[in-house]
C-alpha positions as CSV (number, residue, x, y, z in Angstrom):
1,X,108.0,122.1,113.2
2,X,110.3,124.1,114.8
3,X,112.0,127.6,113.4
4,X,115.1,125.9,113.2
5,X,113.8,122.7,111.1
6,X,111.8,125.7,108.8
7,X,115.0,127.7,108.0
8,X,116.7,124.9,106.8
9,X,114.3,124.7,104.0
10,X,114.2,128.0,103.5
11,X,117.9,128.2,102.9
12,X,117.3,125.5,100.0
13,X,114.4,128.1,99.0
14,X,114.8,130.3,95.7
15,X,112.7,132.7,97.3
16,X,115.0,133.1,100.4
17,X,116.7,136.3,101.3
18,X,119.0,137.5,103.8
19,X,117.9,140.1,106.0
20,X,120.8,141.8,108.3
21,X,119.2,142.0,111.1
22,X,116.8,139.1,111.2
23,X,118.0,136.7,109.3
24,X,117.1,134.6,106.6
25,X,113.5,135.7,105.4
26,X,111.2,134.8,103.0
27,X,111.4,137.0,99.7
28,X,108.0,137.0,99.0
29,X,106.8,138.1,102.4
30,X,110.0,139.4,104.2
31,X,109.2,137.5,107.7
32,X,110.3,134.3,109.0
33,X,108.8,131.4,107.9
34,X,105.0,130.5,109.0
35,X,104.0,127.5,107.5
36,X,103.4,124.5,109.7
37,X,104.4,121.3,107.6
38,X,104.6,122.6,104.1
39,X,105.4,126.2,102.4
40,X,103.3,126.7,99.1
41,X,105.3,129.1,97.7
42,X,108.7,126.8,98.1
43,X,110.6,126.6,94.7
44,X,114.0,124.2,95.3
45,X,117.1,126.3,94.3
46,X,119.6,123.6,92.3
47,X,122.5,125.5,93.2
48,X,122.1,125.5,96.9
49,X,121.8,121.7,96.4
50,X,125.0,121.3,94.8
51,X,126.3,123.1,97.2
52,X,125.2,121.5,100.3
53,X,126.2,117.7,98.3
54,X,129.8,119.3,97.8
55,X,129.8,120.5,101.2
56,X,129.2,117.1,102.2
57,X,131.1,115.0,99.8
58,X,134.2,117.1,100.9
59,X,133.1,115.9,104.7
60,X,133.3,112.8,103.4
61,X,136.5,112.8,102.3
62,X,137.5,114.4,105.1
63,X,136.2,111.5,107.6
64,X,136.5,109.0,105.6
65,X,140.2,109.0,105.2
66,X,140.8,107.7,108.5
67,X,139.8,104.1,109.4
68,X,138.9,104.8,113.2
69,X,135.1,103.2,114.2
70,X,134.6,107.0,115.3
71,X,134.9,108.6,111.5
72,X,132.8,105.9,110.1
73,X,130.0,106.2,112.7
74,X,130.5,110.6,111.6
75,X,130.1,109.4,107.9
76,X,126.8,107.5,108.5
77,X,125.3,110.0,110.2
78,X,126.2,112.3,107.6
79,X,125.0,110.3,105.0
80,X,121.9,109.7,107.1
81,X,121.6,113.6,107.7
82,X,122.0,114.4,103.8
83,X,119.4,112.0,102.7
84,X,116.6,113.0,105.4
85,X,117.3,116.5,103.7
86,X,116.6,115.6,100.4
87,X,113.6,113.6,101.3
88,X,112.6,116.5,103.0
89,X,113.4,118.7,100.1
90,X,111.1,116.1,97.4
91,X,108.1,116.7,100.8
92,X,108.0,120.4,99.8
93,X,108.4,120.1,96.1
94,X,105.4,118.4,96.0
């Protein structure tokens, strides 16, 4: 997995913090993340999911005001996007 893929999670992390020269860290270790294919220590933060399904239910609206082929095939992948994040969010809490 790359660093990318693993700071997405951690930004869904409750044990995330932001470092102002790095980045986002881990709280509990203050580096980047390590893991491979799972963190132990991840703990899903509701709020940060609310926001990121507000973020993109106002995409939504957004795109899917128009009735152009283009702003549908935006909404799908968006949809598409949103749920491989939450399937990858249910991964980790397990």
């Amino acid at each position: 997995m790359e660093l990318k893929q693993k700071l997405i999670f951690c930004k869904q992390c409750q044990h995330k913090k932001l470092d102002t020269q790095v980045g986002i860290v881990c709280g509990l270790t203050n580096n980047k993340p390590d893991f491979e294919e799972t963190c132990p220590s991840y703990l899903n933060d509701p709020k940060e999911t609310r926001r990121m399904v507000k973020k993109a239910e106002k995409l939504y609206k957004t795109t899917g005001s128009t009735s152009s082929g283009a702003s549908t095939g935006s909404v799908w992948r968006t949809i598409i996007f949103i749920l491989i994040i939450i399937k990858l969010i249910m991964r980790f809490a397990r």
